[in-house]
C-alpha positions as CSV (number, residue, x, y, z in Angstrom):
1,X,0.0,0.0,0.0
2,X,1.0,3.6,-0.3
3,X,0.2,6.5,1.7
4,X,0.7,9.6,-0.4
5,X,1.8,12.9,1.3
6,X,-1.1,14.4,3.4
7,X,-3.0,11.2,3.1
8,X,-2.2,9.1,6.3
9,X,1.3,8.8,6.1
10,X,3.5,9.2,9.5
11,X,3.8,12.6,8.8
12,X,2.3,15.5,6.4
13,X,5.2,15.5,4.1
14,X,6.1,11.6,4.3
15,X,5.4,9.5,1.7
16,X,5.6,5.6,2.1
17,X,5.0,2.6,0.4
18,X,4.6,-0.7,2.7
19,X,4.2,-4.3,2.3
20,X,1.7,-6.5,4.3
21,X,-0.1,-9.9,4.7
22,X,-2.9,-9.8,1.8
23,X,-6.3,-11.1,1.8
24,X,-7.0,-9.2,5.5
25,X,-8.2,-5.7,4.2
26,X,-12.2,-5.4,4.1
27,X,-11.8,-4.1,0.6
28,X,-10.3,-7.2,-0.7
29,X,-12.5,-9.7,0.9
30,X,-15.7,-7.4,-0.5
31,X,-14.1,-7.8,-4.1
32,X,-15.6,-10.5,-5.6
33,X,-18.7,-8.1,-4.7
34,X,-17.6,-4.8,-6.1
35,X,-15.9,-6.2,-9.0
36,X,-18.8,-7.2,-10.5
37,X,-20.2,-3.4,-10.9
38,X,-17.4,-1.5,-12.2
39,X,-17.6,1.6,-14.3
40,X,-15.3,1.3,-17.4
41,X,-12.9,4.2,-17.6
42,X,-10.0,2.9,-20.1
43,X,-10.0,-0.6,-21.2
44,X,-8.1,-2.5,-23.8
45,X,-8.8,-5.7,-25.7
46,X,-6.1,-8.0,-23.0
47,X,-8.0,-7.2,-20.2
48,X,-6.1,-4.1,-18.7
49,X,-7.4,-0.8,-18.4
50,X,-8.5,1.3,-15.2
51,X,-12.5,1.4,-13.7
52,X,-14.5,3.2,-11.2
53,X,-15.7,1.2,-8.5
54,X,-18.9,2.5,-7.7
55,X,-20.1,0.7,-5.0
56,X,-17.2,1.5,-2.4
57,X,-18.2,4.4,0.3
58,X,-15.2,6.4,-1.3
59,X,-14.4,7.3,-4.3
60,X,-11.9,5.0,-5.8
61,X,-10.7,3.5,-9.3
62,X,-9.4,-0.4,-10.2
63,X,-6.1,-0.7,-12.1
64,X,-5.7,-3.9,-13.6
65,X,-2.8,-5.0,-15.5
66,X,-0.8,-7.9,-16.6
67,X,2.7,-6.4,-16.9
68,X,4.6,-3.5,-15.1
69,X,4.6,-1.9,-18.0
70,X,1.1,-1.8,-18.8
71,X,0.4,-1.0,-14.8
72,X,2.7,1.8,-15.4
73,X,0.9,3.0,-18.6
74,X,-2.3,3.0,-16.5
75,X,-1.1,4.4,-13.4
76,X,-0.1,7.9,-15.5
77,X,-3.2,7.9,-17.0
78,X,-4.8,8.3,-14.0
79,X,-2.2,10.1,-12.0
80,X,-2.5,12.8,-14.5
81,X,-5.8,13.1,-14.6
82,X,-6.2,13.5,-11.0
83,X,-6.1,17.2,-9.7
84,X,-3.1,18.6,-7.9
85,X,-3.6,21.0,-5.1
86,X,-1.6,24.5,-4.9
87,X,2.1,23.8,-3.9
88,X,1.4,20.3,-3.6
89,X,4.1,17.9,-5.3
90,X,1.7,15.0,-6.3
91,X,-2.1,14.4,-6.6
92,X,-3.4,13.7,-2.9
93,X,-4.1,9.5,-2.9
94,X,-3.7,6.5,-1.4
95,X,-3.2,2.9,-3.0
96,X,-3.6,-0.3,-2.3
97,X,-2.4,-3.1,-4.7
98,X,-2.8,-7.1,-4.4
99,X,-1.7,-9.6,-7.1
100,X,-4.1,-12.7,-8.2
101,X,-3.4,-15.7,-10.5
102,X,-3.6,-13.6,-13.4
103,X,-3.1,-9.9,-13.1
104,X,-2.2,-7.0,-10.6
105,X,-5.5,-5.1,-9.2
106,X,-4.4,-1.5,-7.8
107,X,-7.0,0.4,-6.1
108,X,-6.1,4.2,-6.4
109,X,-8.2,6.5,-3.4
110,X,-7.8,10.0,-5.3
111,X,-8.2,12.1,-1.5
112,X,-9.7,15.4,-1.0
113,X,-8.3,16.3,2.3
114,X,-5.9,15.4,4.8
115,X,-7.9,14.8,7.6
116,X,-12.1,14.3,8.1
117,X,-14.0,17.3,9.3
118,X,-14.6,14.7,13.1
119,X,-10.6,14.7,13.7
120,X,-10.6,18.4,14.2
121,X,-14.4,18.4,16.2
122,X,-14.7,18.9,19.8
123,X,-16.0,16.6,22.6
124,X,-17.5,13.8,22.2
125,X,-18.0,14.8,18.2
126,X,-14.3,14.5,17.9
127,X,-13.2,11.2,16.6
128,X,-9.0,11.8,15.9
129,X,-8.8,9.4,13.0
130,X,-6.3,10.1,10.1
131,X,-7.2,7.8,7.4
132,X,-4.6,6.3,5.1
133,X,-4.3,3.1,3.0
134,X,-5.8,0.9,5.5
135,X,-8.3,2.8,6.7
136,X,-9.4,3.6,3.2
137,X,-9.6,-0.3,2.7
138,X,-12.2,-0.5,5.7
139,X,-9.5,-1.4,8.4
140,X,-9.8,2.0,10.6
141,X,-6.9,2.7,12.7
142,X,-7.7,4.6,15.6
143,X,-4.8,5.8,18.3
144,X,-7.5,6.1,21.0
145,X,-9.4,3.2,22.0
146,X,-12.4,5.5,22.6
147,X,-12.5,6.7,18.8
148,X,-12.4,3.3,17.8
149,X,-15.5,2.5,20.4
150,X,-17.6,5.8,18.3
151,X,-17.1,4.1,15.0
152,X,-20.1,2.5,13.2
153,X,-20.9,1.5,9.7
154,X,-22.4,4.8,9.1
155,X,-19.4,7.0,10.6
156,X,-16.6,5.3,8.9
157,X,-19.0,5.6,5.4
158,X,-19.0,9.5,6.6
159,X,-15.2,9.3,7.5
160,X,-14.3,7.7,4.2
């Protein structure tokens, strides 16, 4: 997975790429479910090509491809395309990327902000989650155990 700048990483202007156990994010097991409604953006006659996933609470867009190069190809199409704020160096996103028998699905989270409008709220509104990769996979990381207690379906959909 990878945290852009702003976007969950450790700190506002660290960017990280990590590696991790697949199969555990909520987003992967609900894929045999949300790739059956996606919204073609690019395709191409081998298979590859980049979607919408409609059906996720955020917005987010499938990557599938067969070689690096072609994941490449797709990944600056997108990147591109994808607004970059004032005196920012790259498009605010996270990614998450798994590899199946027969191609590499990369999930891109194009972000609007660093932080949800409950991290900066007070009392018992405030709920000081930060989301990155994970999070934006449906695995909410919360450094206070009483933010995690607040969370329900309908926050994190309002979170993500």
């Amino acid at each position: 997975f990878y945290n852009g700048p702003r976007c969950g990483a450790s700190a506002p202007d660290h960017a990280h790429f990590q590696a991790g156990t697949t199969g555990l994010l909520p987003l992967q097991t609900a894929w045999p479910r949300l790739s059956r409604n996606l919204t073609a953006v690019v395709t191409n006659p081998d298979g590859t090509g980049i979607w919408f996933v409609p059906d996720y609470p955020a917005a987010a867009f499938l990557i599938r491809s067969h070689t690096t190069a072609d994941g490449n190809e797709l990944f600056d199409m997108l990147y591109n395309a994808m607004p970059l704020n004032k005196g920012e160096s790259e498009p605010m996103m996270n990614i998450v990327c798994w590899h199946n028998s027969s191609c590499t699905l990369s999930v891109v989270f194009p972000r609007g902000k660093h932080r949800p409008d409950c991290y900066y709220a007070t009392g018992e509104a405030q709920i000081m989650v930060s989301p990155g990769a994970l999070d934006m996979s449906g695995l909410f990381i919360t450094p206070r155990k009483e933010d995690f207690d607040k969370l329900t379906p309908e926050t994190a959909t309002a979170i993500l």
